[in-house]
C-alpha positions, 0 to 999 in steps of 0.5 A: 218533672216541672211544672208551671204554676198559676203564676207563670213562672217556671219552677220544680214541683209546687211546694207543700205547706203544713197547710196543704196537709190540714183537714180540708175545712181546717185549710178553708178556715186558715185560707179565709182568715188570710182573705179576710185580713182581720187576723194576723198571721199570728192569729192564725198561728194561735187558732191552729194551736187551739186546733192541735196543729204547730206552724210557725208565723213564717209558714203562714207568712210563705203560704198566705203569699203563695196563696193570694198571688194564685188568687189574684192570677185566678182572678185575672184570668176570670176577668179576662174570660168575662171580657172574652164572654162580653166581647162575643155578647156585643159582636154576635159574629166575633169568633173565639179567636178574635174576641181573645186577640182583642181582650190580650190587645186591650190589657197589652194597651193597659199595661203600656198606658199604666206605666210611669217613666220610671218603671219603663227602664224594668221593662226587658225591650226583648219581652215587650217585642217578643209579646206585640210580636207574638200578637202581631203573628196571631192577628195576621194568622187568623186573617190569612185563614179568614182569606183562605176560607173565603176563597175556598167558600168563593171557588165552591159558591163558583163550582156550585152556580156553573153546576146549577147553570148546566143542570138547569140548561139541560133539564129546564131549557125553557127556565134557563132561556128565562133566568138567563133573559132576566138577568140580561135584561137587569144588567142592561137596567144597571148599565144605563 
């Protein structure tokens, strides 16, 4: 079975590190270490020692790899939440949908923008295509549902008045003469 880590990238099962396998407060020491920068990876090798633990600086070389890169992706993806959450403060009416369109469009805008001439020929054209594609599709989708809502909404509204007109002309004749005079009258007002 695969499995997609945080990354992105495609791979068999995530692979286990020694310290993966360590006391859970041992492991949040070692991953704090690695965060702060102050030790090396050979401080860290020295402080399992002195726990009782044996990993090779190699180890904690890969897993301090692994590690910050899942930090930073989880990073990302928190500030890209806190640009959805943002967008739904400043535009009450925005639903999910669209606040997401417009974060993913803003960071496709950045990605385009941040790019030197140089880095643009490790750009796959097929990719980038496939993506404002995709962007594309998803702004056009919500639209055509925001069109067939509205329809649906103005065929019921329709349905809702004629059955509002007809009960009121059978049960209030007198109040359907008099809304029916008024509105008579304002379209003439609007006319001239």
């Amino acid at each position: 079975m695969s499995s997609w880590p945080l990354n992105g990238k495609k791979g068999g099962n995530r692979k286990h590190s020694k310290i993966d396998t360590l006391p859970p407060e041992m492991k949040a020491t070692v991953e704090e270490m690695i965060m702060d920068g102050s030790a090396t990876y050979s401080d860290i090798v020295t402080y399992l020692e002195q726990q009782g633990y044996s990993l090779s600086v190699s180890s904690v070389c890969r897993y301090a790899q692994g590690y910050v890169e899942n930090l930073q992706t989880l990073q990302i993806a928190q500030a890209n939440f806190r640009n959805m959450l943002d967008e739904l403060e400043r535009y009450p009416d925005l639903d999910t949908t669209e606040a997401l369109v417009r974060v993913a469009s803003q960071n496709l805008m950045t990605a385009l923008t941040s790019k030197k001439d140089e880095d643009w020929s490790a750009v796959s054209v097929d990719k980038l295509m496939n993506q404002i594609s995709g962007l594309t599709r998803a702004v056009a989708y919500k639209k055509r549902v925001e069109l067939q809502n509205k329809s649906d909404i103005e065929a019921g509204t329709g349905d809702l008045k004629s059955a509002l007109w007809s009960a009121m002309a059978k049960e209030r004749p007198d109040l359907y003469k008099q809304v029916s005079a008024y509105l008579d009258r304002k379209a003439q007002e609007g006319c001239t």
